[in-house]
C-alpha positions as CSV (number, residue, x, y, z in Angstrom):
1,X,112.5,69.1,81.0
2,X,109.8,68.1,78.5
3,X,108.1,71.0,76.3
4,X,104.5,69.5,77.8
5,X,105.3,69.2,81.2
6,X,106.9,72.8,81.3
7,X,103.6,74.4,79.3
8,X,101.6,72.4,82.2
9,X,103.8,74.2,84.8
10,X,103.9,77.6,83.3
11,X,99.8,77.7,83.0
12,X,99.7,76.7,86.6
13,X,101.7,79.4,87.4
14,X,99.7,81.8,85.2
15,X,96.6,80.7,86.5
16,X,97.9,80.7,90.4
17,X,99.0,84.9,89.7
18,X,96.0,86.0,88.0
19,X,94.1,84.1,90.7
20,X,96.3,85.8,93.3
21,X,96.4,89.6,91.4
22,X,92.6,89.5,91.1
23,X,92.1,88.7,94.9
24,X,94.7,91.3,95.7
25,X,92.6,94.1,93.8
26,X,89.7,92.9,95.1
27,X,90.7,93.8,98.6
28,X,92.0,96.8,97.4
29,X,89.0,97.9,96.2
30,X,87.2,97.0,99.2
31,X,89.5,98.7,101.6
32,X,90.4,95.5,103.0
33,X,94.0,96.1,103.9
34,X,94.7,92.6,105.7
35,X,93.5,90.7,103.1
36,X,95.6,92.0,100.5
37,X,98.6,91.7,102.5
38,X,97.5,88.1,103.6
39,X,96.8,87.5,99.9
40,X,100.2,88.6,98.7
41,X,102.3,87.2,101.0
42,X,100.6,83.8,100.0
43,X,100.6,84.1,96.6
44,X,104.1,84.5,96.8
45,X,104.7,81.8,98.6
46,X,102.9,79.7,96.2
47,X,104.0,80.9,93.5
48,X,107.6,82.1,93.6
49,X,108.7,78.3,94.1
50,X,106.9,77.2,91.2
51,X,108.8,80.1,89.4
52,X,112.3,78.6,90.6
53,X,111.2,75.1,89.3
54,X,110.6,76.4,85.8
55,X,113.4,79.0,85.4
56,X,116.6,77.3,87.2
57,X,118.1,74.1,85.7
58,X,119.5,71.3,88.4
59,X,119.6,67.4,88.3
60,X,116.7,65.8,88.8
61,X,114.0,68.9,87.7
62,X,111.8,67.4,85.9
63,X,111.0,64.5,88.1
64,X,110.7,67.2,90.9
65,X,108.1,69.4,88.6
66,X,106.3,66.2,87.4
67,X,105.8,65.3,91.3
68,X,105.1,69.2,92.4
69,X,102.1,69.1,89.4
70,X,101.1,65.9,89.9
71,X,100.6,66.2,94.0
72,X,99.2,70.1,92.8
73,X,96.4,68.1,90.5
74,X,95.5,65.7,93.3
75,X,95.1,68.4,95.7
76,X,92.7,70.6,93.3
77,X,90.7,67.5,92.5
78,X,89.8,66.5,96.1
79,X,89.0,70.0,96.8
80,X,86.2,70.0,93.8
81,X,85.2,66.7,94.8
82,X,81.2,67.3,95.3
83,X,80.5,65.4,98.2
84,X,77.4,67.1,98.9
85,X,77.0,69.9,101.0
86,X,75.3,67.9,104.3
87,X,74.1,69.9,107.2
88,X,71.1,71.9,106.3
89,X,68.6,72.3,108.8
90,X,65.5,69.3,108.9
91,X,61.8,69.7,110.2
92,X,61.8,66.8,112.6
93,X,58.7,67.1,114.3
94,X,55.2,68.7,115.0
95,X,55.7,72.6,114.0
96,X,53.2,74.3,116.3
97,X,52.0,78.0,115.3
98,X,54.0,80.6,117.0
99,X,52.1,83.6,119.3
100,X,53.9,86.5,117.9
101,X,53.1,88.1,121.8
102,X,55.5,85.6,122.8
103,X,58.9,86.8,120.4
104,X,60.4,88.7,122.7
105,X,61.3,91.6,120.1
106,X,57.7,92.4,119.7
107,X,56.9,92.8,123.3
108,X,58.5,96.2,122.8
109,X,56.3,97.8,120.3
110,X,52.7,97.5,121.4
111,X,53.1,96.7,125.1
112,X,53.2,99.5,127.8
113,X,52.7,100.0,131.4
114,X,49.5,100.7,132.1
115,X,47.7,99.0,129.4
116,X,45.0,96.4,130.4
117,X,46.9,94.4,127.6
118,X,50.7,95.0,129.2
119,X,49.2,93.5,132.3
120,X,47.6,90.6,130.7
121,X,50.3,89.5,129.6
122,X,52.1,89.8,132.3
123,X,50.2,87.9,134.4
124,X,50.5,84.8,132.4
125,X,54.2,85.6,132.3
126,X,55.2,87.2,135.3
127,X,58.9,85.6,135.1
128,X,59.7,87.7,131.9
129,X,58.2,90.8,133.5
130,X,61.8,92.1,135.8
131,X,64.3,91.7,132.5
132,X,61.6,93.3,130.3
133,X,61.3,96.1,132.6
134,X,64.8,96.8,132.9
135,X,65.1,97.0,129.1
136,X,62.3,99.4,128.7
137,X,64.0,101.6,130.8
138,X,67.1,101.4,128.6
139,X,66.8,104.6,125.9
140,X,65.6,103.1,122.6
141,X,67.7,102.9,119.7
142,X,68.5,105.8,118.0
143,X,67.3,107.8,120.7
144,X,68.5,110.3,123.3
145,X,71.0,108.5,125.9
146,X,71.8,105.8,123.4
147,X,75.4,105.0,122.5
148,X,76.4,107.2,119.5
149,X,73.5,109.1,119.2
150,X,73.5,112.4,116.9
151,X,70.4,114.2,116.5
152,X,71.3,114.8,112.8
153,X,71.2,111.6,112.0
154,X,69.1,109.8,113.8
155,X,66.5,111.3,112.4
156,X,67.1,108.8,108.9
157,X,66.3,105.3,110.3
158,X,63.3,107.2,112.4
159,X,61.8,108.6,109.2
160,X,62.4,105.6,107.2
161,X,60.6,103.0,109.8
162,X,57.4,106.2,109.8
163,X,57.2,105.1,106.0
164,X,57.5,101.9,106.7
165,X,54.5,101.5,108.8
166,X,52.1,103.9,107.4
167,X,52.8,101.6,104.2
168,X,52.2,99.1,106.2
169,X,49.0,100.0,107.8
170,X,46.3,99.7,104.8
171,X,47.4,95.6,104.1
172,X,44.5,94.3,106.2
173,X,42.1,97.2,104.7
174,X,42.1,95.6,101.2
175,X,43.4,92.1,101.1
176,X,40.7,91.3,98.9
177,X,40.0,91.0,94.5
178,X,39.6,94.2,92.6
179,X,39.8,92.9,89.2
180,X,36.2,92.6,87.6
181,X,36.9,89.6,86.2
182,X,39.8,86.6,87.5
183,X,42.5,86.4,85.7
184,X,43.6,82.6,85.2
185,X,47.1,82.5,84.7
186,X,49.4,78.7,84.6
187,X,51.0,78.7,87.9
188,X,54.2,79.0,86.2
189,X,53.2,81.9,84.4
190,X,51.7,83.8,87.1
191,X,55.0,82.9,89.4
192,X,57.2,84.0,86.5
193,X,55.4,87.7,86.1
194,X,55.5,88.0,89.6
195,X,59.3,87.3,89.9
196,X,60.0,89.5,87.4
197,X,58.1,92.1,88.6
198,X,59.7,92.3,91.6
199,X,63.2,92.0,90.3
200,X,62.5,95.0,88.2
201,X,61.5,96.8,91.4
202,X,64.9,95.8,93.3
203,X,64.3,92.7,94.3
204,X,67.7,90.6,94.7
205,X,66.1,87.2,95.3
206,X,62.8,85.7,94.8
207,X,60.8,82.5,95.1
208,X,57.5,80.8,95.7
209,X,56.6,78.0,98.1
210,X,53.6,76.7,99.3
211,X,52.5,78.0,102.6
212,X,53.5,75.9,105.7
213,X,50.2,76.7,108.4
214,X,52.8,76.7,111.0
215,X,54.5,79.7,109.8
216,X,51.0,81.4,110.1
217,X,51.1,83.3,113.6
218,X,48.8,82.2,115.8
219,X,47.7,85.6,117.4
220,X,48.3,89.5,116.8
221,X,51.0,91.0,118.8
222,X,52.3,93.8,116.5
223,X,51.0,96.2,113.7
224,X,47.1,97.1,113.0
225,X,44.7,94.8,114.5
226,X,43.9,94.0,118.2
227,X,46.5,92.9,120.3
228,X,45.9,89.5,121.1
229,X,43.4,88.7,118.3
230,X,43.7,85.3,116.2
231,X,45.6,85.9,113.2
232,X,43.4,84.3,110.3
233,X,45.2,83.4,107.0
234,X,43.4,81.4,104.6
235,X,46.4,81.5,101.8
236,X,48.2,78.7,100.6
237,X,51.3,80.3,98.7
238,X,53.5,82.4,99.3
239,X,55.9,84.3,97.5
240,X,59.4,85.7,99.3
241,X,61.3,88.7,98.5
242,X,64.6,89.7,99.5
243,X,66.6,92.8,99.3
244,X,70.3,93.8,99.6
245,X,71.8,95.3,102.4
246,X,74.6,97.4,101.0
247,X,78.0,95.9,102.4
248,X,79.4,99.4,102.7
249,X,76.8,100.3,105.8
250,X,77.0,96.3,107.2
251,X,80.9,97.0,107.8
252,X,80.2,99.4,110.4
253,X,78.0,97.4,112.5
254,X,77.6,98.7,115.4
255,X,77.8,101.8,114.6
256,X,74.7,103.9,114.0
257,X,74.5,103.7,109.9
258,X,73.7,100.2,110.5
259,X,70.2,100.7,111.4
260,X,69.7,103.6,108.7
261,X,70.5,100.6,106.0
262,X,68.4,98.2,108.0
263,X,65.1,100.3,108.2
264,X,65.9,101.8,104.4
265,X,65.7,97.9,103.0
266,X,62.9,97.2,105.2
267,X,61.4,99.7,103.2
268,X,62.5,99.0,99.7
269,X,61.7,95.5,100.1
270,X,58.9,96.4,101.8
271,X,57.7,98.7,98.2
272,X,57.9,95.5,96.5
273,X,55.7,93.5,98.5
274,X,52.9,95.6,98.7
275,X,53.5,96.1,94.5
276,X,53.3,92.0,94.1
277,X,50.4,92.3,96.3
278,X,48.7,95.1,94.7
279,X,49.0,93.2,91.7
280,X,47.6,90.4,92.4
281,X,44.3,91.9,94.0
282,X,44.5,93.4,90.2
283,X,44.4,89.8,88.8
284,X,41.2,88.8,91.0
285,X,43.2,87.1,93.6
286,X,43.5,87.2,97.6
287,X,46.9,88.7,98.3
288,X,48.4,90.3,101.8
289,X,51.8,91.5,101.8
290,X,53.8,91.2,105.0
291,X,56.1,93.9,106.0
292,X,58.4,95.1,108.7
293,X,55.9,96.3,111.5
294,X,53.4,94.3,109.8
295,X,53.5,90.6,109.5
296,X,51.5,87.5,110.1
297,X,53.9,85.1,109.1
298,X,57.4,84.5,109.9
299,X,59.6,85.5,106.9
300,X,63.1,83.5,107.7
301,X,61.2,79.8,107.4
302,X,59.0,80.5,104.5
303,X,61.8,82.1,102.2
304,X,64.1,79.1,103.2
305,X,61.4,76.6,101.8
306,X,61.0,79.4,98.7
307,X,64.7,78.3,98.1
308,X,66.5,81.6,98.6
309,X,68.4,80.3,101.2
310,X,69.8,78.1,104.1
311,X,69.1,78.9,108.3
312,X,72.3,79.7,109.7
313,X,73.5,79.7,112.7
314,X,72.9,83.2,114.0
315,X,69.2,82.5,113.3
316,X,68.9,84.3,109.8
317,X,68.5,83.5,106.3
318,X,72.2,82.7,104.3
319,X,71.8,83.7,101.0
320,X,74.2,81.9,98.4
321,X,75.3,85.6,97.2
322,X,74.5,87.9,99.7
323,X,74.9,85.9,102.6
324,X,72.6,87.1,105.5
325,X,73.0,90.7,104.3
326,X,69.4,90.7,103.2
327,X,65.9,92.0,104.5
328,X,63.0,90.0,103.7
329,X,59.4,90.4,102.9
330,X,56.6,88.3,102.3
331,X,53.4,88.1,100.3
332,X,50.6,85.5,100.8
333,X,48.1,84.5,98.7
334,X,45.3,82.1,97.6
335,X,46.7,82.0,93.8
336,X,48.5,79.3,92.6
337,X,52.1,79.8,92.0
338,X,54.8,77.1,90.7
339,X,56.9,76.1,93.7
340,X,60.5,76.4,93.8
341,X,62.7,73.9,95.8
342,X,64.7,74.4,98.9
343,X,68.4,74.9,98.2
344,X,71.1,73.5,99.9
345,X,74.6,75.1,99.0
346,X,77.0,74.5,102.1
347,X,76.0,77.4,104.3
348,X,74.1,75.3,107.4
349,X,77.2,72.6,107.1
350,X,79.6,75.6,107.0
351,X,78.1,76.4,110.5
352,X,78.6,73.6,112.0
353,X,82.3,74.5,112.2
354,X,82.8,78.4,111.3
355,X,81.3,80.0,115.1
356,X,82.5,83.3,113.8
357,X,79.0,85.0,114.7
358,X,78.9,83.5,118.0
359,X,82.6,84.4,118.9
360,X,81.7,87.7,117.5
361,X,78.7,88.2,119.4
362,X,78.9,91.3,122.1
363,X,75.5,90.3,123.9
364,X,76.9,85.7,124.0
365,X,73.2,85.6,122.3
366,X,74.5,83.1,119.5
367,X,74.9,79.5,120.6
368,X,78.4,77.5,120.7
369,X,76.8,74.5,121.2
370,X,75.3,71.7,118.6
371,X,71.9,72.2,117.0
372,X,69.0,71.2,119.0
373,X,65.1,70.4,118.0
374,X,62.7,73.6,118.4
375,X,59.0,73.5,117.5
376,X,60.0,70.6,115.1
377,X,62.8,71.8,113.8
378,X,66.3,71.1,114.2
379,X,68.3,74.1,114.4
380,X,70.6,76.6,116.4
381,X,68.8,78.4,118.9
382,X,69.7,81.8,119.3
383,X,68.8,84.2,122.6
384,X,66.8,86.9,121.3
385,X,65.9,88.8,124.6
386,X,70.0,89.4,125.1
387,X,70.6,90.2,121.8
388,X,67.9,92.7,121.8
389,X,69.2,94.2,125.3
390,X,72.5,94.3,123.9
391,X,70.6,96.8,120.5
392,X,69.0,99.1,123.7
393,X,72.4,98.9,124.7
394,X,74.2,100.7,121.6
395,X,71.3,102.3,119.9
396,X,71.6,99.9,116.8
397,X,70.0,96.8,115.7
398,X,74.0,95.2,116.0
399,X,74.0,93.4,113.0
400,X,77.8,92.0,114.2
401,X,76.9,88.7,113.3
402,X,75.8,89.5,110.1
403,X,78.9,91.3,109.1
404,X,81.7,89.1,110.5
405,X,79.6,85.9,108.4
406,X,81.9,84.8,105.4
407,X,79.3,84.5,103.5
408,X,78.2,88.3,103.6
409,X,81.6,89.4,101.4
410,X,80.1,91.8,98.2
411,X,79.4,89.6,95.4
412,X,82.0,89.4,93.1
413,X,83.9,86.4,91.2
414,X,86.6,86.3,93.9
415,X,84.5,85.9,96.8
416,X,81.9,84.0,94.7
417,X,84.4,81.6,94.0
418,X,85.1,80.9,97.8
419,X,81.3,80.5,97.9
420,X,81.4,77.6,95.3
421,X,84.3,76.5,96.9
422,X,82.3,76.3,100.5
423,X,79.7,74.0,98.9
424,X,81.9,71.3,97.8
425,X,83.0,69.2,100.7
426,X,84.1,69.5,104.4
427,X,87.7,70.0,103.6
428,X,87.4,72.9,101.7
429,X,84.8,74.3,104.0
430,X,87.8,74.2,106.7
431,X,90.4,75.5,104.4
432,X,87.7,78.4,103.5
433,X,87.3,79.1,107.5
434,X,90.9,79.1,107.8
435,X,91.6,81.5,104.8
436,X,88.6,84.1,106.1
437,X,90.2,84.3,109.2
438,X,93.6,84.7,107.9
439,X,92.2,87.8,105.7
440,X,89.8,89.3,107.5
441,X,90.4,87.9,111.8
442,X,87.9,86.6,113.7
443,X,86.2,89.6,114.2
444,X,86.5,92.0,111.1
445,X,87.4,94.4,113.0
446,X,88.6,96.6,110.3
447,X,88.1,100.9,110.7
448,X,86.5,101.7,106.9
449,X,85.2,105.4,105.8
450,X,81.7,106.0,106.6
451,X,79.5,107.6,103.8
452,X,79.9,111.3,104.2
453,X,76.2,112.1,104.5
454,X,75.8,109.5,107.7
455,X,79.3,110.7,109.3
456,X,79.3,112.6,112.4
457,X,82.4,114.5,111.6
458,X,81.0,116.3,108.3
């Protein structure tokens, strides 16, 4: 055999094992027993044939490693061939503003029998009123009677969401200037400062869109204010924020240090929203932030035209990184700030195909089915009033989806390089399906250690 064509063979090989050794320590280190077992067995079978070709000596060899190679380039090339990652989600029509009284998750904060607002509503809605009913008298999450429930540590989510909304409650008190003097920046500047500002603060992603009106809530249903009341917004950016959820905590979903991670980066990215918006009342500008407990706008839309991310099929922002293991917040504001596109990496056309959220889903909230136009948009409707039943239900806010979603794996260059791998083309998309489940089943279903300070047993 050739000295050329055996160097070829033995860097393949190399490359194939360190590929394979760094996948298997990977899993290792994330306690992810399948997959390193998965990944062994086929490396192996990968690899230890190409060994064979190199080491033994028979007629006919080199012809039979040139082909090997040759079909082994082929293959490599087709599966980096950047056809485009089709499939993200398209504003077809007329978006009309949304009545935050009518998404169903905030029917549960404000609303209560015998309030001249609980029976307003409804009146107007009397076919909602027997299901809503039957979930208010389902114990709340976190609470007495729920699934799971410890006293010792409930009380974490409970006192992270009380800091959450007493942060939240001066944003409508002082939306306005209190700089002396405007301070005219470029937009590009000012958006740059900002950015960096909030990634100094713990901000993962960040980015600046103008405001879409339709993103705007039409009426008051949760937070200060009167229930019910117009919601007016005169701002025409907006800058979004998101924060990481730690993988560690997401693993456990259902399980009740789920929602202690959830309500903690509600309020960490929740800190950095009212800091950007701080700072720009500082600068002589309009600015509200827009919290958990305390928004005006919807978050997912306006940080997918920001460019931080694609709508998935479970109905949440996919991150390229992070996946849709992120909380969001929002700031608005009247300054100009440099926009940055929408990004399309794979995720929405990895949807099409992947179902693992839906198959995943204890409450069947997640649709199976083909995307379908809603308020303009065409997307995958998901059904929030079961999925939230289904939270009353185990005292959690889930979160299922979000961990069994291949795109929620920790950042790092193995699973970063499925990621890249995702965004080529639809073949490798499949071949990245098939490998996830492979590793990790349908279901992740996997028992890992809870951190000692959220574990019942300590």
């Amino acid at each position: 055999m050739s000295v050329w064509l055996y160097i070829a063979g033995l860097v393949i090989v190399t490359g194939l094992s360190v590929a394979v050794l760094g996948f298997v320590v990977t899993s290792l280190i994330e306690r992810e027993w399948r997959a390193a077992g998965v990944s062994v067995g086929l490396g192996g079978v990968a690899v230890a044939p190409l060994v064979v070709l190199l080491l033994v000596d028979f007629p006919g060899r080199e012809m039979v490693v040139g082909v090997v190679l040759g079909v082994g380039l082929v293959a490599a090339l087709l599966l980096a061939l950047p056809l485009g990652p089709a499939g993200a989600v398209r504003v077809v029509g007329d978006q009309p503003r949304v009545d935050e009284r009518d998404a169903f998750f905030h029917r549960f904060y404000r609303l209560e029998p015998g309030m001249d607002e609980y029976d307003r509503y409804y009146e107007d809605h009397p076919d909602q009123r027997a299901f809503d009913e039957r979930v208010r008298a389902m114990p709340n999450l976190a609470s007495p009677g729920s699934r799971g429930f410890d006293p010792r540590l409930a009380a974490f989510p409970h006192a992270l969401n009380d800091v959450v909304e007493r942060l939240s409650r001066d944003l409508d008190e002082d939306p306005a200037p209190v700089g002396s003097e405007r301070v005219d920046l470029e937009p590009e500047e000012l958006s740059r400062r900002l950015k960096g500002l909030a990634r100094h603060h713990g901000a993962r992603l960040v980015g600046c869109t103008r405001l879409n009106p339709a993103y705007v809530y039409s009426h008051i249903a949760r937070g200060p204010g009167d229930w019910g009341s117009p919601v007016v917004l005169n701002h025409r950016y907006a800058l979004a924020i998101a924060v990481e959820m730690d993988h560690r905590f997401v693993r456990l979903a259902p399980d009740p240090p789920v929602i202690t991670e959830t309500t903690g980066q509600y309020l960490e990215s929740a800190k950095i929203a009212v800091i950007v918006a701080r700072t720009l009342h500082r600068l002589g500008w309009e600015a509200r932030a827009h919290v958990d407990s305390n928004y005006r706008v919807m978050a997912v839309p306006i940080a997918v035209d920001a460019g931080l991310g694609e709508l998935g099929r479970l109905g949440l922002l996919i991150t390229p990184d992070l996946g849709p293991r992120v909380r969001i917040t929002v700031v608005t504001t009247n300054a100009p700030l440099a926009q940055d596109p929408p990004v399309t990496f794979g995720a929405a056309a990895f949807c099409e195909t992947c179902l693992k959220c839906a198959d995943a889903c204890p409450a069947n909230a997640i649709s199976k089915g083909p995307r379908r136009v809603v308020a303009g948009v065409e997307k995958w409707q998901s059904r929030d009033d079961t999925c939230y039943r289904h939270w009353r239900a185990v005292g959690t806010d889930c979160a299922v989806c979000v961990k069994v979603c291949p795109f929620s794996h920790p950042a790092n260059p193995a699973h970063d390089l499925v990621r890249w791998v995702i965004g080529r083309n639809g073949l490798t998309r499949r071949l990245a399906l098939w490998g996830d489940d492979l590793c990790y089943g349908r279901l992740h279903a996997g028992k890992f250690p809870w951190p000692d300070w959220v574990d019942p047993r300590g």
